[in-house]
MIFI-215907 format. One record per atom (N, C-alpha, C): residue number from 1; atom name; x, y, z. Coordinates in steps of 0.1 Angstrom, whole numbers, always signed. Example, Ala and Ser with C-alpha at 12.3 -4.5 7.8 and 13.67 -1.06 7.14 Angstrom:
BEGIN
+-----+-------+-------+-------+-------+
: num : atomo :    xx :    yy :    zz :
+-----+-------+-------+-------+-------+
:   1 :     N :  +132 :   -57 :   +78 :
:   1 :    CA :  +123 :   -45 :   +78 :
:   1 :     C :  +132 :   -33 :   +78 :
:   2 :     N :  +128 :   -22 :   +71 :
:   2 :    CA :  +137 :   -11 :   +71 :
:   2 :     C :  +129 :    +0 :   +79 :
+-----+-------+-------+-------+-------+
% end
This chain:
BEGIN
+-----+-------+-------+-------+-------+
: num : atomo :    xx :    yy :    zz :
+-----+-------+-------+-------+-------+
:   1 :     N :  +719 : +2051 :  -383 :
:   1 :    CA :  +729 : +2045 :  -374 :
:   1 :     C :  +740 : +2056 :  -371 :
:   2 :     N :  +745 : +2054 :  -361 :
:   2 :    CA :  +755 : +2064 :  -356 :
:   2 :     C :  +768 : +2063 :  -357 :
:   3 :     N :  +775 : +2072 :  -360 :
:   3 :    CA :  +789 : +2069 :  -363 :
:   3 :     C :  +796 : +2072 :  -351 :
:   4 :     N :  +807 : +2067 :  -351 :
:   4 :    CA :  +824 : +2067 :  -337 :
:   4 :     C :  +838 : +2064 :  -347 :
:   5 :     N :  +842 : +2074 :  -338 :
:   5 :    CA :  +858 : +2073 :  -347 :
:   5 :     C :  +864 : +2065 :  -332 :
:   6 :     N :  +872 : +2058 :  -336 :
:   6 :    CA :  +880 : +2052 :  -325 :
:   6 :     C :  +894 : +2046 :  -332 :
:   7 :     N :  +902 : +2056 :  -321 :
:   7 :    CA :  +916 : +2052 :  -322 :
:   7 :     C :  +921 : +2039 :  -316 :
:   8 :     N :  +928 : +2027 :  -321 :
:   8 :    CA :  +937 : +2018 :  -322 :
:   8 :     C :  +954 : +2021 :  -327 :
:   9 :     N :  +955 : +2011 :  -314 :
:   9 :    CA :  +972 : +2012 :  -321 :
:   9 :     C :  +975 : +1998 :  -328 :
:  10 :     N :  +986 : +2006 :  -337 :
:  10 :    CA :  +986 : +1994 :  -350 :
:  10 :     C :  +981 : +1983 :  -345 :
:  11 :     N :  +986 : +1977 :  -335 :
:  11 :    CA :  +986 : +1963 :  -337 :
:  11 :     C :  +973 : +1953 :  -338 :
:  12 :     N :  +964 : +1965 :  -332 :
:  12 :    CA :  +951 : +1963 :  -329 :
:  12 :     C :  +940 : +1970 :  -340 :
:  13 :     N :  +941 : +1977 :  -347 :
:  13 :    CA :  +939 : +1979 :  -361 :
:  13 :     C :  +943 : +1969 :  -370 :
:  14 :     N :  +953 : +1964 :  -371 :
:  14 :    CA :  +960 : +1948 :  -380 :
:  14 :     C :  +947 : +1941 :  -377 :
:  15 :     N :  +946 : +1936 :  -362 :
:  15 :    CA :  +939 : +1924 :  -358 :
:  15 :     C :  +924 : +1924 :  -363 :
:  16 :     N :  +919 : +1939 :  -359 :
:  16 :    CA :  +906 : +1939 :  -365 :
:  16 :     C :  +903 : +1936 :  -377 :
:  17 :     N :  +912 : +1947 :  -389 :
:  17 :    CA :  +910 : +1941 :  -400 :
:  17 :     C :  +909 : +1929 :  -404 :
:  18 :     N :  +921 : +1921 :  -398 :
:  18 :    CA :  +925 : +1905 :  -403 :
:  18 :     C :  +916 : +1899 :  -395 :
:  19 :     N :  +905 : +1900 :  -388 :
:  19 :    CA :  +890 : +1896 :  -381 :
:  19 :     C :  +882 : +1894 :  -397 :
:  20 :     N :  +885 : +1906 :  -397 :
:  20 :    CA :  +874 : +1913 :  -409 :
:  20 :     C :  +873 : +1904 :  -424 :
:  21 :     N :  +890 : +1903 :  -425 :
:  21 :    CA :  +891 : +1894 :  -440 :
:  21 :     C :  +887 : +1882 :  -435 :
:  22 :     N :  +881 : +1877 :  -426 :
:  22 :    CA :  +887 : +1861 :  -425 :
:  22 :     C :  +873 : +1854 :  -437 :
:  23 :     N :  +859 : +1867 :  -434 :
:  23 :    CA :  +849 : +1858 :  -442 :
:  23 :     C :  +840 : +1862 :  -433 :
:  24 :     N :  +841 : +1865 :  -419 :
:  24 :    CA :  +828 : +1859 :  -409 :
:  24 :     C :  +822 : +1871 :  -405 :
:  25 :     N :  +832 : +1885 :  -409 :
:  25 :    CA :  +825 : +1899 :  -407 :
:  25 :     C :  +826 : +1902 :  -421 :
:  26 :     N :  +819 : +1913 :  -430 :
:  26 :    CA :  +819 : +1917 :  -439 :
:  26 :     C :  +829 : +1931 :  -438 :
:  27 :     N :  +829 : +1936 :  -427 :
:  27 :    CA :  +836 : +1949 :  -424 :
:  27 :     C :  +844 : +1948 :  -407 :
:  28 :     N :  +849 : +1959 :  -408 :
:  28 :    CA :  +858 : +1958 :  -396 :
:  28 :     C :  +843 : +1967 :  -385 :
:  29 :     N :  +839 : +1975 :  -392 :
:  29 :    CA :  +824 : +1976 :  -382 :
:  29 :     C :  +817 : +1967 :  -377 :
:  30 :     N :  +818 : +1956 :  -382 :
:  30 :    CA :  +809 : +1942 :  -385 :
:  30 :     C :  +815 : +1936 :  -371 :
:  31 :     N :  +826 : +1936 :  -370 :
:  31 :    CA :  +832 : +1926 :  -360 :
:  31 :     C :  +835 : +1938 :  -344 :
:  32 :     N :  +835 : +1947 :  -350 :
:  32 :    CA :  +836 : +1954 :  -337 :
:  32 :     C :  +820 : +1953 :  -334 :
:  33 :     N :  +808 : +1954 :  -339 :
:  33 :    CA :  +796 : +1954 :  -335 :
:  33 :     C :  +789 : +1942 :  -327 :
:  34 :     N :  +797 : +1931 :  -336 :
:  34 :    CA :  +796 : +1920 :  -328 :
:  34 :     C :  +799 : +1915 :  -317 :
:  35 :     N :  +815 : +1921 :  -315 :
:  35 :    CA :  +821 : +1924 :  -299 :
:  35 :     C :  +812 : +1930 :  -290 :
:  36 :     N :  +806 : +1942 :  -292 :
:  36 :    CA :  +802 : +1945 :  -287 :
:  36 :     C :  +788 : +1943 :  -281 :
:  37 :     N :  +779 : +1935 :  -293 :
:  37 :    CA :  +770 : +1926 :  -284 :
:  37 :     C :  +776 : +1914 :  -276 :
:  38 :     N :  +785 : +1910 :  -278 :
:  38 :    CA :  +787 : +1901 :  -268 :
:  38 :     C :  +791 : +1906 :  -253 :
:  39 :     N :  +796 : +1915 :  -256 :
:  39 :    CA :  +802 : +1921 :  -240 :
:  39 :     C :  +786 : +1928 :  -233 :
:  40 :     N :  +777 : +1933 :  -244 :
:  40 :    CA :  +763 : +1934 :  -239 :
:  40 :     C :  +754 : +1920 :  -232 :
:  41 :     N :  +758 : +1912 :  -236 :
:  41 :    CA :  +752 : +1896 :  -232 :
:  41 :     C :  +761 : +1893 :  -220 :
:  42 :     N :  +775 : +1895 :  -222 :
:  42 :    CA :  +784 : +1884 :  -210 :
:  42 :     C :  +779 : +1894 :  -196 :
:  43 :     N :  +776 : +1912 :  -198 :
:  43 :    CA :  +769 : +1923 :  -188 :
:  43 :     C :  +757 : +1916 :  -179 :
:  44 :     N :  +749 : +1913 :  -188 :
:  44 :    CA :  +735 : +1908 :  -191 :
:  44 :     C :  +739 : +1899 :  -177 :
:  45 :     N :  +745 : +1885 :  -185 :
:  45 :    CA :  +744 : +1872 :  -174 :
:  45 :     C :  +750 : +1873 :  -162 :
:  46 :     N :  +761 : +1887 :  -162 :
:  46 :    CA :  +769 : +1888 :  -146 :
:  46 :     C :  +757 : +1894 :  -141 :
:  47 :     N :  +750 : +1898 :  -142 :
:  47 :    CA :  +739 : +1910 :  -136 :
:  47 :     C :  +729 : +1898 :  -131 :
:  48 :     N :  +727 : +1890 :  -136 :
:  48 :    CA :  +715 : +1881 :  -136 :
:  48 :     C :  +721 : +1871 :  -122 :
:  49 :     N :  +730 : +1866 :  -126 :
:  49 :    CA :  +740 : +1857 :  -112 :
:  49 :     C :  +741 : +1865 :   -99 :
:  50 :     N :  +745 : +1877 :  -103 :
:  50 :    CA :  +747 : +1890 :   -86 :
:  50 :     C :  +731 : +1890 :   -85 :
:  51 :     N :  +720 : +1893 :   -92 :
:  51 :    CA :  +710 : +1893 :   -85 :
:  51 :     C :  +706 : +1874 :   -78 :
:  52 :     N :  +707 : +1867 :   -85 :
:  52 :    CA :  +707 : +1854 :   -80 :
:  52 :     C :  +713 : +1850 :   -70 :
:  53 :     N :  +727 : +1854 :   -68 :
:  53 :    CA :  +735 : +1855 :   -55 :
:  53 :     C :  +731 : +1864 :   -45 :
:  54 :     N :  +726 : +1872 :   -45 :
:  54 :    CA :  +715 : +1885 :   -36 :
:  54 :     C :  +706 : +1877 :   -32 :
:  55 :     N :  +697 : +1874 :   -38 :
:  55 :    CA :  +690 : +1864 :   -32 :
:  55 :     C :  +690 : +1855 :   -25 :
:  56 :     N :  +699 : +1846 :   -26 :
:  56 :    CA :  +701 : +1837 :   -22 :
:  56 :     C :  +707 : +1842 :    -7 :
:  57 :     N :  +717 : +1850 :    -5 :
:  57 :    CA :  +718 : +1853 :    +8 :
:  57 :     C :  +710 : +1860 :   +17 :
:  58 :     N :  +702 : +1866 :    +5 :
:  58 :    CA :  +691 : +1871 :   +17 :
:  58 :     C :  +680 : +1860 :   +19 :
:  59 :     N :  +679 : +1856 :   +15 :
:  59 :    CA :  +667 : +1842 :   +17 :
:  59 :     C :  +676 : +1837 :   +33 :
:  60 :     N :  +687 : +1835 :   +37 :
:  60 :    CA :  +689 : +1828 :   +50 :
:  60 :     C :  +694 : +1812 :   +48 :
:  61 :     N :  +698 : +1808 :   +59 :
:  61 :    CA :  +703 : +1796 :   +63 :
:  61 :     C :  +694 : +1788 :   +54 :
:  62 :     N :  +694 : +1775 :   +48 :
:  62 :    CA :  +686 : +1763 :   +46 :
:  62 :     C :  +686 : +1757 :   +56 :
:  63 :     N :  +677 : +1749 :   +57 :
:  63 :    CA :  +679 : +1740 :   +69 :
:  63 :     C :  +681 : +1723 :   +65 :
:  64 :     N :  +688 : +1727 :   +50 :
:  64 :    CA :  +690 : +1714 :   +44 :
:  64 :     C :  +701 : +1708 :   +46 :
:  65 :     N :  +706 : +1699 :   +46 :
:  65 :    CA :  +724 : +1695 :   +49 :
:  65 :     C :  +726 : +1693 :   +36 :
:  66 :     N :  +743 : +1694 :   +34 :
:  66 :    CA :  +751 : +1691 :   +26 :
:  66 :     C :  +745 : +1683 :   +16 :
:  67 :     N :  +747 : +1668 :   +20 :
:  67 :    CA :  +743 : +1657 :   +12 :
:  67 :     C :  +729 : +1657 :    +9 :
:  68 :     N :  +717 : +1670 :   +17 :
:  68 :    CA :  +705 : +1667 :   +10 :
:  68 :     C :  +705 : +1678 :    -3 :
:  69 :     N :  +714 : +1690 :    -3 :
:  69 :    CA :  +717 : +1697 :   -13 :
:  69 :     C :  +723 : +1690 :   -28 :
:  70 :     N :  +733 : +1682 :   -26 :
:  70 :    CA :  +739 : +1680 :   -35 :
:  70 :     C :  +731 : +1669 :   -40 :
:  71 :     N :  +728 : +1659 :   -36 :
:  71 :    CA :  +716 : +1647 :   -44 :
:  71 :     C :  +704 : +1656 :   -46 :
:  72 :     N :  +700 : +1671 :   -37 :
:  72 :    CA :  +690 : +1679 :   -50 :
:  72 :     C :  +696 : +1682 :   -61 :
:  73 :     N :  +707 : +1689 :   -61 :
:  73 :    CA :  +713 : +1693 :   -76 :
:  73 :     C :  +713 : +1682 :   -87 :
:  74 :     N :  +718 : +1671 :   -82 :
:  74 :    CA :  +722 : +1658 :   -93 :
:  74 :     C :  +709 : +1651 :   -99 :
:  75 :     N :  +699 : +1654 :   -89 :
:  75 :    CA :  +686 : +1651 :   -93 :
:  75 :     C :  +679 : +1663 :  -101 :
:  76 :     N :  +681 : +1676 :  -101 :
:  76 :    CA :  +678 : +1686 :  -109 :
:  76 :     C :  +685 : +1685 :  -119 :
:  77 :     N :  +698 : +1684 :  -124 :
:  77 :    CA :  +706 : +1682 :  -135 :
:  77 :     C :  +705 : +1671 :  -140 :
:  78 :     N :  +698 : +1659 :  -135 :
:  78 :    CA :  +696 : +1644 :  -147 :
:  78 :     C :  +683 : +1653 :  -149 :
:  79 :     N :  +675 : +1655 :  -144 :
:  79 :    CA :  +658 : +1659 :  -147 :
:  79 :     C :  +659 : +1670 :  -162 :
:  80 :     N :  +669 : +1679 :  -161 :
:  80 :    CA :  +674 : +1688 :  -172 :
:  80 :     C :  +676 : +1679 :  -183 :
:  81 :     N :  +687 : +1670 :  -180 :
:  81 :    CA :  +692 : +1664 :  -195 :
:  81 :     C :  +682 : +1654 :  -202 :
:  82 :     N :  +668 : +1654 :  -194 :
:  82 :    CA :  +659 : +1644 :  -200 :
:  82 :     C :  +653 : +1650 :  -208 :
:  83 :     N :  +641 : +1646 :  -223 :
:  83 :    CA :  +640 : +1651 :  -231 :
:  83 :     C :  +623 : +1656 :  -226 :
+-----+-------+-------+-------+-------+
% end
């Protein structure tokens, strides 16, 4: 594993630590590593939506109306919550 020195100002050195004692990281590495997969994941899903939204405009007009869109959605989201 590879090492990084990184400078914090107090206040933010405090925080990490007091992350660190809470129980839920073992180390102040622990919780910075963790931050940092999540900001790898939250990257992940904005990337996934801009390509989704890409698409979507390039696909073109629907030729669906309003009201036949939204009773598709409400009909795809009961269909979801079924088991």
């Amino acid at each position: 594993m590879a090492t990084m020195n990184v400078s914090l100002p107090d206040p933010m050195k405090d925080w990490v630590e007091a992350r660190a004692r809470t129980g839920r990281y073992s180390t102040a590495s622990d919780y910075v590593r963790d931050l940092i997969r999540r900001d790898q994941e939250r990257a992940d899903g904005i990337a996934d939506l801009q390509t989704l939204v890409s698409e979507g405009l390039e696909s073109g007009e629907s030729g669906r109306s309003r009201d036949d869109i939204a009773r598709l959605s409400r009909d795809m989201a009961a269909a979801s919550r079924q088991p």
